[in-house]
PDB file of N, CA, C and O in Angstrom:
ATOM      1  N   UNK A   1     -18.369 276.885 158.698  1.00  0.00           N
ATOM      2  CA  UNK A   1     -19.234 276.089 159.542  1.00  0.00           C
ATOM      3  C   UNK A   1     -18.617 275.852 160.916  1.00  0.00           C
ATOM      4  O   UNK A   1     -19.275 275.381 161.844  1.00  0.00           O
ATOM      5  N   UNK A   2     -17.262 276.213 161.024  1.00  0.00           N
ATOM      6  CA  UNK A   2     -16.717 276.150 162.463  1.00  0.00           C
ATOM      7  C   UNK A   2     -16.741 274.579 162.920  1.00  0.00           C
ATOM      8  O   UNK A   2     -17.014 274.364 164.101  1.00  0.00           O
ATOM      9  N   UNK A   3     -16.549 273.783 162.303  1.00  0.00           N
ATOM     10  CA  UNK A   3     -16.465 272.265 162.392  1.00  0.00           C
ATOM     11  C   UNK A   3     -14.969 271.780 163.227  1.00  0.00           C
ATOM     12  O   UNK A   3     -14.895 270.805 163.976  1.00  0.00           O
ATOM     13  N   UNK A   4     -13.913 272.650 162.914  1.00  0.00           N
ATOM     14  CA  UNK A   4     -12.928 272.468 163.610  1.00  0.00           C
ATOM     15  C   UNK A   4     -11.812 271.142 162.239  1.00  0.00           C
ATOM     16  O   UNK A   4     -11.993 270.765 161.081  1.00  0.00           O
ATOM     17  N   UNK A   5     -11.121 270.982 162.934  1.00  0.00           N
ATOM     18  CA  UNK A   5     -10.071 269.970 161.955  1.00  0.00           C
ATOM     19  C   UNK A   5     -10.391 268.976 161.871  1.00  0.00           C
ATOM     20  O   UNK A   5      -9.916 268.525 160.828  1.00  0.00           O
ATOM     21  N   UNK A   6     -11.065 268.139 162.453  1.00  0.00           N
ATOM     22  CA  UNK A   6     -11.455 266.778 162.775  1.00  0.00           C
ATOM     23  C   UNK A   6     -13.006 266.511 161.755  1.00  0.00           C
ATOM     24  O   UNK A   6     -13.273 265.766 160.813  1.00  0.00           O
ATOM     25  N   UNK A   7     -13.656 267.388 162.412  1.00  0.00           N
ATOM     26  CA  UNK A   7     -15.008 267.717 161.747  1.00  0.00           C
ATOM     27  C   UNK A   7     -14.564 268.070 159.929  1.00  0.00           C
ATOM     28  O   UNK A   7     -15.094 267.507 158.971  1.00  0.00           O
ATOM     29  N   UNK A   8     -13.450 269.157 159.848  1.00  0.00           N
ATOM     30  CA  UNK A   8     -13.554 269.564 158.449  1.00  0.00           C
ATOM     31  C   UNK A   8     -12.771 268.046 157.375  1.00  0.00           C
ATOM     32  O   UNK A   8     -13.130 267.805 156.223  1.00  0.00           O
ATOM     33  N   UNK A   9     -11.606 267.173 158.206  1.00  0.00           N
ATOM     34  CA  UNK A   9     -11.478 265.995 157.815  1.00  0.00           C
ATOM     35  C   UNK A   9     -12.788 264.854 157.399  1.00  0.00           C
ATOM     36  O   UNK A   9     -13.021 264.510 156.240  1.00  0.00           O
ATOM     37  N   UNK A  10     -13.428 264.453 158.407  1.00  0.00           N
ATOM     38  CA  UNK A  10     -14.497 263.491 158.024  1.00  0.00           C
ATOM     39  C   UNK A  10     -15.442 264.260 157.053  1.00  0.00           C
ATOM     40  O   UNK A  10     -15.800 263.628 156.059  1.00  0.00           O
ATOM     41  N   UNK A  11     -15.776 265.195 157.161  1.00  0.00           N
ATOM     42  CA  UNK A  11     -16.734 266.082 156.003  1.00  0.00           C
ATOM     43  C   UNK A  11     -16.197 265.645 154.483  1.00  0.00           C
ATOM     44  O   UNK A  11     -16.830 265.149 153.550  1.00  0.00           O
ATOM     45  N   UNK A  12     -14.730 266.033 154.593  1.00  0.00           N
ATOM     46  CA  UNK A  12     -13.674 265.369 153.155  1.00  0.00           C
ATOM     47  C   UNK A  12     -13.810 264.251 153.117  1.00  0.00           C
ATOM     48  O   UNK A  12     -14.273 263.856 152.047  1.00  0.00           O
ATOM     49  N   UNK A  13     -13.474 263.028 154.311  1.00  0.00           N
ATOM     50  CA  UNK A  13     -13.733 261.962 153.853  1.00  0.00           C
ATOM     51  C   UNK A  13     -14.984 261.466 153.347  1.00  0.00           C
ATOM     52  O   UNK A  13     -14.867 260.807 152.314  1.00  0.00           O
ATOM     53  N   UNK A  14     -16.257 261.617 153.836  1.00  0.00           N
ATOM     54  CA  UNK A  14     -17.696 261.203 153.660  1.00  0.00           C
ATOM     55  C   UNK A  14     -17.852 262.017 152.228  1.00  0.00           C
ATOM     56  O   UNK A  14     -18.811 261.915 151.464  1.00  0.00           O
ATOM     57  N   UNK A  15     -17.067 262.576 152.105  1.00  0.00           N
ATOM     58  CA  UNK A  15     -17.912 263.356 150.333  1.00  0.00           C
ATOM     59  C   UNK A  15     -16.941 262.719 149.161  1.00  0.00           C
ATOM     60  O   UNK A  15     -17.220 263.077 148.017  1.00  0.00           O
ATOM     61  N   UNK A  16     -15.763 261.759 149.333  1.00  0.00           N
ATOM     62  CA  UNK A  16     -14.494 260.819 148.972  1.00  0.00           C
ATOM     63  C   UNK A  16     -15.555 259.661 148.824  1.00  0.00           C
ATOM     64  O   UNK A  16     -15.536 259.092 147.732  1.00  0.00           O
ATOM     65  N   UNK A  17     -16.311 259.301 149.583  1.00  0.00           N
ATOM     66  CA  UNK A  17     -16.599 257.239 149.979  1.00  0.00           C
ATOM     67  C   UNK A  17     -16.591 256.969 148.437  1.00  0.00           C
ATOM     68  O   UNK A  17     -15.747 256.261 147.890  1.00  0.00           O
ATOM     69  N   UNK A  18     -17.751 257.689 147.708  1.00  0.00           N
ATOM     70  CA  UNK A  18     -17.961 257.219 146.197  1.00  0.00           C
ATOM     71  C   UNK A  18     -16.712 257.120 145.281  1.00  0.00           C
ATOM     72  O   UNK A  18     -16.406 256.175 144.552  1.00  0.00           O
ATOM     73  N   UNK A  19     -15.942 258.492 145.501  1.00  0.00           N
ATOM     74  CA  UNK A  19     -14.551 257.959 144.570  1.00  0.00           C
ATOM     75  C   UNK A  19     -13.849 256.927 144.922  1.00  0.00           C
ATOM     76  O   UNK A  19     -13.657 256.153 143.984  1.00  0.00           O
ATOM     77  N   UNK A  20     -13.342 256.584 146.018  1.00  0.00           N
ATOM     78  CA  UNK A  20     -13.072 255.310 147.150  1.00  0.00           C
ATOM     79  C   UNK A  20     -13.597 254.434 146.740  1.00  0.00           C
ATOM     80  O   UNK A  20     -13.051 253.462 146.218  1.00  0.00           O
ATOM     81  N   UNK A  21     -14.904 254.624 146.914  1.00  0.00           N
ATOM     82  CA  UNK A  21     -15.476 252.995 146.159  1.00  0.00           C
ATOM     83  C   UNK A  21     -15.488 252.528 144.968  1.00  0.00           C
ATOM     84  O   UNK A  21     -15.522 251.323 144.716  1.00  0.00           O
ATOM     85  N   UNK A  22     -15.453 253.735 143.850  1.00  0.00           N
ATOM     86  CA  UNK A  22     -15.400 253.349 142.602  1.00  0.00           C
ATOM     87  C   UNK A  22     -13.270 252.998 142.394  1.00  0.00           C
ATOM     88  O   UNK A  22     -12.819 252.213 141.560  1.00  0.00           O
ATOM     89  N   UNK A  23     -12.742 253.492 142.990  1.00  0.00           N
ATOM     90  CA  UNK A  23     -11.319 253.282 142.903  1.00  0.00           C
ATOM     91  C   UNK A  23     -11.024 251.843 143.368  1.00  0.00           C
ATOM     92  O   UNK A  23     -10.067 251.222 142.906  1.00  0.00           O
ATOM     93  N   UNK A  24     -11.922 251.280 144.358  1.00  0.00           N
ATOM     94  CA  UNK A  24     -11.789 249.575 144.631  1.00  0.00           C
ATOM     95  C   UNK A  24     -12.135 249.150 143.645  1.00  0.00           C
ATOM     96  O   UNK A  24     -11.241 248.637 142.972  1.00  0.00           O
ATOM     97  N   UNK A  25     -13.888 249.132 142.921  1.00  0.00           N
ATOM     98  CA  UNK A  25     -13.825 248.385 141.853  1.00  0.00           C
ATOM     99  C   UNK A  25     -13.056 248.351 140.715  1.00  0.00           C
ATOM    100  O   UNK A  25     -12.808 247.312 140.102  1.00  0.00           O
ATOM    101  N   UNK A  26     -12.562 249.744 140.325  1.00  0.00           N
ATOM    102  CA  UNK A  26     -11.541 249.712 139.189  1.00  0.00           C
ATOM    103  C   UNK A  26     -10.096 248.445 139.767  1.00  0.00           C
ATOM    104  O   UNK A  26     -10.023 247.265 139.424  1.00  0.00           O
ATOM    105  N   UNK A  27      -9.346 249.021 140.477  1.00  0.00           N
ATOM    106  CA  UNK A  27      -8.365 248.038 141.277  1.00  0.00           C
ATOM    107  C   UNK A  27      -9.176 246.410 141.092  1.00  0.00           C
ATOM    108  O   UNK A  27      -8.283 245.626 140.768  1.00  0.00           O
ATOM    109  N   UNK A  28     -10.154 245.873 141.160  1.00  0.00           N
ATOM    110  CA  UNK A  28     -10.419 244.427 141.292  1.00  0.00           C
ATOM    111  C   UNK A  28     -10.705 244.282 139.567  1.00  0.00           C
ATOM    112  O   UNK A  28     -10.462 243.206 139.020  1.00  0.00           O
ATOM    113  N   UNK A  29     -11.159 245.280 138.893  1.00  0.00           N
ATOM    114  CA  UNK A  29     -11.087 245.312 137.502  1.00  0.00           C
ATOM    115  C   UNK A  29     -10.233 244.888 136.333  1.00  0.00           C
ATOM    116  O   UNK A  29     -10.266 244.299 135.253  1.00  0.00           O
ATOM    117  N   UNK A  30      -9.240 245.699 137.401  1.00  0.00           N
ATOM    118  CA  UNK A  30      -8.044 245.038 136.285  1.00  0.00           C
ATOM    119  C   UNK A  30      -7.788 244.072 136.639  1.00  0.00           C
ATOM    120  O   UNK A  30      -6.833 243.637 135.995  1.00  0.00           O
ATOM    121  N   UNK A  31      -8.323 243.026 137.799  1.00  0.00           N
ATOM    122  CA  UNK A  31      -8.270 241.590 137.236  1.00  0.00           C
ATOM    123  C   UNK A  31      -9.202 241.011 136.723  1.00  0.00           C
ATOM    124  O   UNK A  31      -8.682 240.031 136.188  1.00  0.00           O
ATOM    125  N   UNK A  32     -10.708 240.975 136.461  1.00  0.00           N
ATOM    126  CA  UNK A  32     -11.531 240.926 136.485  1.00  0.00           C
ATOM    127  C   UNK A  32     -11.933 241.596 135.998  1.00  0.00           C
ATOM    128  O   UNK A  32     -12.342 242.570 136.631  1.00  0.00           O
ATOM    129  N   UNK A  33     -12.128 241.554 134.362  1.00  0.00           N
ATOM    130  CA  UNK A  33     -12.417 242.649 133.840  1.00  0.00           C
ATOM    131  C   UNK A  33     -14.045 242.467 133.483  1.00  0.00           C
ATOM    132  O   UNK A  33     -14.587 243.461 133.001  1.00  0.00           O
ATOM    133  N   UNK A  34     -14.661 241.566 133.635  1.00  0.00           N
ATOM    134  CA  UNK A  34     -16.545 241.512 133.799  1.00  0.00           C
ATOM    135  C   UNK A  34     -16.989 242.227 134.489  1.00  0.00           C
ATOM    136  O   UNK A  34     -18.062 242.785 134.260  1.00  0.00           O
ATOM    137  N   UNK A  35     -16.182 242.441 135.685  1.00  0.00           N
ATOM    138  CA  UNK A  35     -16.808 242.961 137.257  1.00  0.00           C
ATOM    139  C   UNK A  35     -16.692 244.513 136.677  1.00  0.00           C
ATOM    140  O   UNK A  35     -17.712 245.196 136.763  1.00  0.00           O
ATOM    141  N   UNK A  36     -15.769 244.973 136.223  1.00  0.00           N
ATOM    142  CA  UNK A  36     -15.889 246.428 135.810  1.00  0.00           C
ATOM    143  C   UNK A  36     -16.668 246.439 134.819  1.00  0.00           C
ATOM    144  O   UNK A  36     -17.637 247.179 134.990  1.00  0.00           O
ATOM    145  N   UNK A  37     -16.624 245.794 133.628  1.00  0.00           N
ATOM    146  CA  UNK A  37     -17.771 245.731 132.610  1.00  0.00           C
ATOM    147  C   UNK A  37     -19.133 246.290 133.435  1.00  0.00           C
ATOM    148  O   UNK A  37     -19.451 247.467 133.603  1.00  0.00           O
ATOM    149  N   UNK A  38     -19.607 245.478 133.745  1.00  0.00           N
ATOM    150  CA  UNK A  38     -20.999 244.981 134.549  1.00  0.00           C
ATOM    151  C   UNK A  38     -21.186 246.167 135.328  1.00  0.00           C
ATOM    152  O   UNK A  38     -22.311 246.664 135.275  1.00  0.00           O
ATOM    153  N   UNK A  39     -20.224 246.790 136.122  1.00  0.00           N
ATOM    154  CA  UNK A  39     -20.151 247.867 137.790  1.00  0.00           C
ATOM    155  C   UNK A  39     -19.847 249.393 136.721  1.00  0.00           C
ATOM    156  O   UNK A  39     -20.262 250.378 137.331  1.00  0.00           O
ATOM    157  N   UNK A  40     -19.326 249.720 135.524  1.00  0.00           N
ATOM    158  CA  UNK A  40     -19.666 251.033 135.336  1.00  0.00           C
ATOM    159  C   UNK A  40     -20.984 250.920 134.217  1.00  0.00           C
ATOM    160  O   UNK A  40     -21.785 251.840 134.050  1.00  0.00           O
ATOM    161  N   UNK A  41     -21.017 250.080 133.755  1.00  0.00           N
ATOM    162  CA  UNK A  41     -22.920 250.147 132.948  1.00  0.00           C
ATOM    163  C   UNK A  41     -23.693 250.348 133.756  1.00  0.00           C
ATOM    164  O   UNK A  41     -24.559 251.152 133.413  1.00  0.00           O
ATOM    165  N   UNK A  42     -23.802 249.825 135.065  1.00  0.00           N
ATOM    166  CA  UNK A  42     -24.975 249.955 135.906  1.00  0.00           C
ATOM    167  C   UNK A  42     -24.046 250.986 136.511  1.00  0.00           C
ATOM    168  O   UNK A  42     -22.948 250.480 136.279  1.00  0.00           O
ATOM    169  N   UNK A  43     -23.933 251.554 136.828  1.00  0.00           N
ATOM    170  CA  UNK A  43     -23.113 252.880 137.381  1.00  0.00           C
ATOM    171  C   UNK A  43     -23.692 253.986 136.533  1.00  0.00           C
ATOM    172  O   UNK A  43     -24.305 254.746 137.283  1.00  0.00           O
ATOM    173  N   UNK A  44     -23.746 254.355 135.388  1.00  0.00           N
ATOM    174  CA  UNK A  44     -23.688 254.654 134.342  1.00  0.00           C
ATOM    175  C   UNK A  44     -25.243 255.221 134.535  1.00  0.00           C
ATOM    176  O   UNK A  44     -25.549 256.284 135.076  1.00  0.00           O
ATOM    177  N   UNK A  45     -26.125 254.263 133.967  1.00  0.00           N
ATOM    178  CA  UNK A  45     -27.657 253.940 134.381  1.00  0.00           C
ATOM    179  C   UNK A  45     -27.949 254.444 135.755  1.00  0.00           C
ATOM    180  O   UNK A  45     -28.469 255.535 135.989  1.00  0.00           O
ATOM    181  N   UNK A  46     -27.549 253.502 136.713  1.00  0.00           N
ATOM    182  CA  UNK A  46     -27.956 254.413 138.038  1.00  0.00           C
ATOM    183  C   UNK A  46     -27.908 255.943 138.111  1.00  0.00           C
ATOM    184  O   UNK A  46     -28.992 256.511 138.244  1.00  0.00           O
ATOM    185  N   UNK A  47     -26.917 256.604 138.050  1.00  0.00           N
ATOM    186  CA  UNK A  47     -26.689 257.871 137.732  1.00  0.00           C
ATOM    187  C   UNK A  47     -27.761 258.218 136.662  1.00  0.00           C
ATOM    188  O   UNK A  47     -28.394 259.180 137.095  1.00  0.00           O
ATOM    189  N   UNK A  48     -28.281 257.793 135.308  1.00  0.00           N
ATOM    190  CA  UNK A  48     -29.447 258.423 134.825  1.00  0.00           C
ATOM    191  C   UNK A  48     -30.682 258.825 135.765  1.00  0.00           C
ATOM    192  O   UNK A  48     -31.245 259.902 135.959  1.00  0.00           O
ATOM    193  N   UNK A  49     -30.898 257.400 136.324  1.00  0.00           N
ATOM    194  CA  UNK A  49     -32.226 257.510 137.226  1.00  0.00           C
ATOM    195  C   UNK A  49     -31.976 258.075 138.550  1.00  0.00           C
ATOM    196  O   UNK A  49     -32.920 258.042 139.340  1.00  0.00           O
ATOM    197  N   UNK A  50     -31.032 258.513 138.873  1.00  0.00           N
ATOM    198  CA  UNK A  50     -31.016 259.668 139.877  1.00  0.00           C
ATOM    199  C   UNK A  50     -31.426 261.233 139.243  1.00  0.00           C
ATOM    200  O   UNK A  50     -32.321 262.019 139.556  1.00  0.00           O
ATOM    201  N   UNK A  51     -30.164 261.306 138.040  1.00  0.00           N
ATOM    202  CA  UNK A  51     -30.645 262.479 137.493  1.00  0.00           C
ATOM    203  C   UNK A  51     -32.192 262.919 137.019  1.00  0.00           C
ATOM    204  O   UNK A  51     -32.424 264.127 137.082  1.00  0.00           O
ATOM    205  N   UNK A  52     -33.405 261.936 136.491  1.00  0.00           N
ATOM    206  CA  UNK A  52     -34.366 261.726 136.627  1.00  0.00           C
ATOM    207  C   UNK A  52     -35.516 261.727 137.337  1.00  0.00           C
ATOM    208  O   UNK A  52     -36.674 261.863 136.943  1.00  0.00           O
ATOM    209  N   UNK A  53     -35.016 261.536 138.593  1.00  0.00           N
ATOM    210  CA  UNK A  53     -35.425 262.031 139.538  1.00  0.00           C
ATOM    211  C   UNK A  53     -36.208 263.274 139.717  1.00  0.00           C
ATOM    212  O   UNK A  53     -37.388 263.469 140.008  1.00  0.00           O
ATOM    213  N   UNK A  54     -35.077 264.167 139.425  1.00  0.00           N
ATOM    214  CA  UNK A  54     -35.230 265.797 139.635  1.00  0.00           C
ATOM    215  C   UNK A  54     -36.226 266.191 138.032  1.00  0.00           C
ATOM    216  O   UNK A  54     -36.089 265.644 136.938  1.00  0.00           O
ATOM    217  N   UNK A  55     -37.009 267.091 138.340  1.00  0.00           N
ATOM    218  CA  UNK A  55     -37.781 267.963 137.303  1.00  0.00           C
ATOM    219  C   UNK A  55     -36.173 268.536 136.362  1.00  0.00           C
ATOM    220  O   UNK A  55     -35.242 269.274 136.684  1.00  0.00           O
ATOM    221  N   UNK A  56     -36.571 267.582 134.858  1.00  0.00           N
ATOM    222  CA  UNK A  56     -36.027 267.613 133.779  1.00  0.00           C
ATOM    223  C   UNK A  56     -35.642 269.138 133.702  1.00  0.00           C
ATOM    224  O   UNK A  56     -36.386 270.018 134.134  1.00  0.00           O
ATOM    225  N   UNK A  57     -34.175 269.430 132.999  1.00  0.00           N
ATOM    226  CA  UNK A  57     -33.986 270.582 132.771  1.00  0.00           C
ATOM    227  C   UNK A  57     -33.121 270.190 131.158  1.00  0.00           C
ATOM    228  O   UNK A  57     -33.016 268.971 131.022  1.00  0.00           O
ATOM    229  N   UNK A  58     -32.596 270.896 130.135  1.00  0.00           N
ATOM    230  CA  UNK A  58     -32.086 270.909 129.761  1.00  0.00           C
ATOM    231  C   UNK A  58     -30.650 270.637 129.727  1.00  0.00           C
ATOM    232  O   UNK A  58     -30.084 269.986 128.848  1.00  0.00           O
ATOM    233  N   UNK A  59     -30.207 271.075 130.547  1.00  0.00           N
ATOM    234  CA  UNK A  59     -28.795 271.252 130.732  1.00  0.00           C
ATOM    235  C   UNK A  59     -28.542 269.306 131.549  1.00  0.00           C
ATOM    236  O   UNK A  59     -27.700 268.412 131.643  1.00  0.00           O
ATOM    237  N   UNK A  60     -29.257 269.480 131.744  1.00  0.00           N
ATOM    238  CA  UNK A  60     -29.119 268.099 132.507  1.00  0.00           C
ATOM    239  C   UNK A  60     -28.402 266.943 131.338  1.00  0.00           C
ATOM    240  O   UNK A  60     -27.410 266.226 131.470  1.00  0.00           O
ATOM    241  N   UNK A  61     -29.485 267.129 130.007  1.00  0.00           N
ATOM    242  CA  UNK A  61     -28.491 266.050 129.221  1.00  0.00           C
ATOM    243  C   UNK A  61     -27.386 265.891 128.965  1.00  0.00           C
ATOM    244  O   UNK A  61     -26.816 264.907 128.493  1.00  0.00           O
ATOM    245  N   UNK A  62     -26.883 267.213 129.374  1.00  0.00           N
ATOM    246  CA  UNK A  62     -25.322 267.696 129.249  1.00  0.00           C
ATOM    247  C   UNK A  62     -24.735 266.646 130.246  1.00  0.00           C
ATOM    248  O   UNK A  62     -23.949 265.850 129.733  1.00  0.00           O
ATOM    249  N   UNK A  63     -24.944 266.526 131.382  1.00  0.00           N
ATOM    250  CA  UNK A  63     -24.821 266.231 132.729  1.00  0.00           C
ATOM    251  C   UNK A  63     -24.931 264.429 132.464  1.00  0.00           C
ATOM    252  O   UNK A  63     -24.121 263.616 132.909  1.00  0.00           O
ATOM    253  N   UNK A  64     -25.609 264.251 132.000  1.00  0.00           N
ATOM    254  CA  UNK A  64     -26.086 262.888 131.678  1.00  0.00           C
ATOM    255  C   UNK A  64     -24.797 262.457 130.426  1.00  0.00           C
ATOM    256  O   UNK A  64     -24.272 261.344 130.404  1.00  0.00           O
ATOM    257  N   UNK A  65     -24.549 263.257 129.727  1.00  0.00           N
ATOM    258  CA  UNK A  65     -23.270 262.171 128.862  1.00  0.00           C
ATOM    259  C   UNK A  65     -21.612 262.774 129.251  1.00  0.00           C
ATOM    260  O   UNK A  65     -20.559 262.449 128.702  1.00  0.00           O
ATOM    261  N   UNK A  66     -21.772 263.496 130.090  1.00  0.00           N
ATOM    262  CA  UNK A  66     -20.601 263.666 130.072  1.00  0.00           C
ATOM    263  C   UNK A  66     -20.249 262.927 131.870  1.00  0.00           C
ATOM    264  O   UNK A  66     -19.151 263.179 132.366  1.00  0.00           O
ATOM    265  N   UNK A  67     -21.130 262.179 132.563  1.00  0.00           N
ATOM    266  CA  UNK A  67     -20.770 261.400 133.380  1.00  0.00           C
ATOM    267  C   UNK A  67     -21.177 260.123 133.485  1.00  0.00           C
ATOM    268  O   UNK A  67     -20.535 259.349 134.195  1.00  0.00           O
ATOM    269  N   UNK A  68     -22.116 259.777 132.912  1.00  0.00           N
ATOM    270  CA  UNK A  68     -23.478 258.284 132.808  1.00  0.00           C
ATOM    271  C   UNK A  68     -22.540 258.305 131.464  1.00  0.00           C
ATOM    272  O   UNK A  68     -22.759 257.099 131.355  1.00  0.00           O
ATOM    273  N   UNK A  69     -21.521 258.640 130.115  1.00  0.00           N
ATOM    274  CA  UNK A  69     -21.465 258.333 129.225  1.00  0.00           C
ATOM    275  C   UNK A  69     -19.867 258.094 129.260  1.00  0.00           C
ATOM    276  O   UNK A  69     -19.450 257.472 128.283  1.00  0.00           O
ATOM    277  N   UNK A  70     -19.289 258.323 129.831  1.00  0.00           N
ATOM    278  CA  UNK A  70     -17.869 258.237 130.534  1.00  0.00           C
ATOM    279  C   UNK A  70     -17.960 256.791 130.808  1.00  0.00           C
ATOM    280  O   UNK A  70     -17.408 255.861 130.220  1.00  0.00           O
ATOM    281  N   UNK A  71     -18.864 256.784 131.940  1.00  0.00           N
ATOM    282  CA  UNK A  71     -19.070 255.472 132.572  1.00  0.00           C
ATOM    283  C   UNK A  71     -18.934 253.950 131.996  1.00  0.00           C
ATOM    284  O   UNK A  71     -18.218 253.003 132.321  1.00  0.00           O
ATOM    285  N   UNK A  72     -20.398 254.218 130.540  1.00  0.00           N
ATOM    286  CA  UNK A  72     -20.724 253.414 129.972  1.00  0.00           C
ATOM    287  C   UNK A  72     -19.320 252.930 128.863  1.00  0.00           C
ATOM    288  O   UNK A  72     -18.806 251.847 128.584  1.00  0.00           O
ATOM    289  N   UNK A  73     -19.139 253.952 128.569  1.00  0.00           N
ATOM    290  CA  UNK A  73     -17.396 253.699 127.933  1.00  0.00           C
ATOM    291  C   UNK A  73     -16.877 253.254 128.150  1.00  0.00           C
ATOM    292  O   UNK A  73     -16.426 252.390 127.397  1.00  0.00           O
ATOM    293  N   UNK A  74     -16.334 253.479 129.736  1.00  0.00           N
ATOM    294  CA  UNK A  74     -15.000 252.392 130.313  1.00  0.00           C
ATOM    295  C   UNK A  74     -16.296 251.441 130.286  1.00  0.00           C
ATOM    296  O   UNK A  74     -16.271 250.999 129.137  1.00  0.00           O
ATOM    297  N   UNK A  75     -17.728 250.734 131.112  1.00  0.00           N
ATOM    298  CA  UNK A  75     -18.127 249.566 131.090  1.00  0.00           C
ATOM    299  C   UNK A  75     -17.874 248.734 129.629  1.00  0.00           C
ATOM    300  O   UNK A  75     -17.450 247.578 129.609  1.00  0.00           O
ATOM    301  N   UNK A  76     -18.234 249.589 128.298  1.00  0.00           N
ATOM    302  CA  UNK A  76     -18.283 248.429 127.403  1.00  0.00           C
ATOM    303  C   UNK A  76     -16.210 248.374 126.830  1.00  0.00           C
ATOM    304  O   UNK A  76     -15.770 247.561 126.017  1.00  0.00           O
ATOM    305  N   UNK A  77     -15.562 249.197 127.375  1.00  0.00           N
ATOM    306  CA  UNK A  77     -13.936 249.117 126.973  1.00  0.00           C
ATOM    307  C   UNK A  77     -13.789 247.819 127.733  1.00  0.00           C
ATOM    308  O   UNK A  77     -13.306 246.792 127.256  1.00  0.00           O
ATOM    309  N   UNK A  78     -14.365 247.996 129.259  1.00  0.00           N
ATOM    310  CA  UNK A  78     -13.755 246.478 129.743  1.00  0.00           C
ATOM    311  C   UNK A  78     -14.222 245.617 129.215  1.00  0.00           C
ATOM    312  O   UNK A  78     -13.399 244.810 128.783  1.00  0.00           O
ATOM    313  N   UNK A  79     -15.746 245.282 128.940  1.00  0.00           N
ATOM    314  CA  UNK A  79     -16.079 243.945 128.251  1.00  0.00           C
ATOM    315  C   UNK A  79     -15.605 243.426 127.172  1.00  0.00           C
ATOM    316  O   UNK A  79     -15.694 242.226 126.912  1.00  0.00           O
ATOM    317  N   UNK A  80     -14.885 244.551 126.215  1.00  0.00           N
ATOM    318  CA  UNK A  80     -14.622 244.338 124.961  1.00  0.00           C
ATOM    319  C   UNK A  80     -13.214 243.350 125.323  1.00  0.00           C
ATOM    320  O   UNK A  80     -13.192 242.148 125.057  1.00  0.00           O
ATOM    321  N   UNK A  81     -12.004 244.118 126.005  1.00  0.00           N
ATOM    322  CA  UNK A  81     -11.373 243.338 126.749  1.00  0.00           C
ATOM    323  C   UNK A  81     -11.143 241.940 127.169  1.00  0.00           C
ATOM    324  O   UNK A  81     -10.247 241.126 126.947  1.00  0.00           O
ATOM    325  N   UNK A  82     -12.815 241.917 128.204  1.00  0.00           N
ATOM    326  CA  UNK A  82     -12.750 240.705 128.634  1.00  0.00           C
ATOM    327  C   UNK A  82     -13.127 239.492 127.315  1.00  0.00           C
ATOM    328  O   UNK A  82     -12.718 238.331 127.303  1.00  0.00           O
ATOM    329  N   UNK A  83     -13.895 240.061 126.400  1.00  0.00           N
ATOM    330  CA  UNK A  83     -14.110 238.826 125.404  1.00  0.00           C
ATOM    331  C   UNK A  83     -13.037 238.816 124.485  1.00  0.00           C
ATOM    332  O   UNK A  83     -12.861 237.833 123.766  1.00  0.00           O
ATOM    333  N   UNK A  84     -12.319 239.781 124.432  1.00  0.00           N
ATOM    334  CA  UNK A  84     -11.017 239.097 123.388  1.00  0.00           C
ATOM    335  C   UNK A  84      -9.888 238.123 124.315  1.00  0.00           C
ATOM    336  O   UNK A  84      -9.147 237.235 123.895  1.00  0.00           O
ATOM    337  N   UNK A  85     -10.079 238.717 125.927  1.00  0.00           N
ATOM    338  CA  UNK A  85      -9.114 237.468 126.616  1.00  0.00           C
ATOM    339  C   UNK A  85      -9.665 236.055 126.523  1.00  0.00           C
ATOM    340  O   UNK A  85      -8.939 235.090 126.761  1.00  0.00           O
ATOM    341  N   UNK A  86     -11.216 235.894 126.106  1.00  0.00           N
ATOM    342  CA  UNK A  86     -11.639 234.715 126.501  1.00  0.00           C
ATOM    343  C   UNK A  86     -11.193 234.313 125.505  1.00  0.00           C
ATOM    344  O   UNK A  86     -10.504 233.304 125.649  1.00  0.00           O
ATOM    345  N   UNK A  87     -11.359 234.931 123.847  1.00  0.00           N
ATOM    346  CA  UNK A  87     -11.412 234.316 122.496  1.00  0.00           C
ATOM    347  C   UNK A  87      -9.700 233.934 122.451  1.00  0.00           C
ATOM    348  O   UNK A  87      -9.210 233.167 121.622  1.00  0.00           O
ATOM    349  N   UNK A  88      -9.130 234.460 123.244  1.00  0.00           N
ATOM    350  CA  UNK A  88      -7.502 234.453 123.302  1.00  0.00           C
ATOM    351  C   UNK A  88      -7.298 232.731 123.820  1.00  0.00           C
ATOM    352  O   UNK A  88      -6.787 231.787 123.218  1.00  0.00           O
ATOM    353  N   UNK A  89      -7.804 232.795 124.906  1.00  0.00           N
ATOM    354  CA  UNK A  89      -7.375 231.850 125.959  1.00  0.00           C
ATOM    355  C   UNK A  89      -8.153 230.811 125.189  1.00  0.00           C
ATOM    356  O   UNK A  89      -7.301 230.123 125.753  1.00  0.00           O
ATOM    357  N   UNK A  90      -8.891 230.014 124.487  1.00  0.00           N
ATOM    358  CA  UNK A  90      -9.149 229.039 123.903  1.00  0.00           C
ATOM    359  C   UNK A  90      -8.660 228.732 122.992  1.00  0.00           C
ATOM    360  O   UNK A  90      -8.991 227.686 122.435  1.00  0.00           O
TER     361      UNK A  90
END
């Protein structure tokens, strides 16, 4: 594309923001382990209804648990987490 170094940098960064952003919420997670609960379930979900979006294919369900099901994993690992710290701490 002839973007040059500068151009081929921000291209890398702008296609990063989402890992970036999901790497903050993990980082505030491990203190706060609701906020990750809560931020990869709906993560998880969102990502269905994008994939949804598009005229259904097969292969897609593939697509759908091996990233929307990842997600939902770590969401309910943290909650599980967060309710044994609560049942702890009382």
């Amino acid at each position: 594309m002839n973007l040059g170094f500068w151009g081929t940098i921000l291209g890398l960064f702008m296609h990063s923001l989402s890992s970036l952003f999901l790497l903050i919420i993990l980082v505030i997670s491990w203190k706060y382990e609701i906020v990750g609960g809560i931020f990869f379930i709906l993560a998880g979900l969102l990502y269905i209804l994008f994939l949804l979006r598009n005229p259904f294919e097969l292969y897609m369900i593939a697509w759908a648990l091996q990233i929307s099901g990842i997600a939902f994993l770590i969401g309910i690992l943290f909650l599980i987490n967060w309710v044994k710290k609560k049942r702890k701490s009382r």
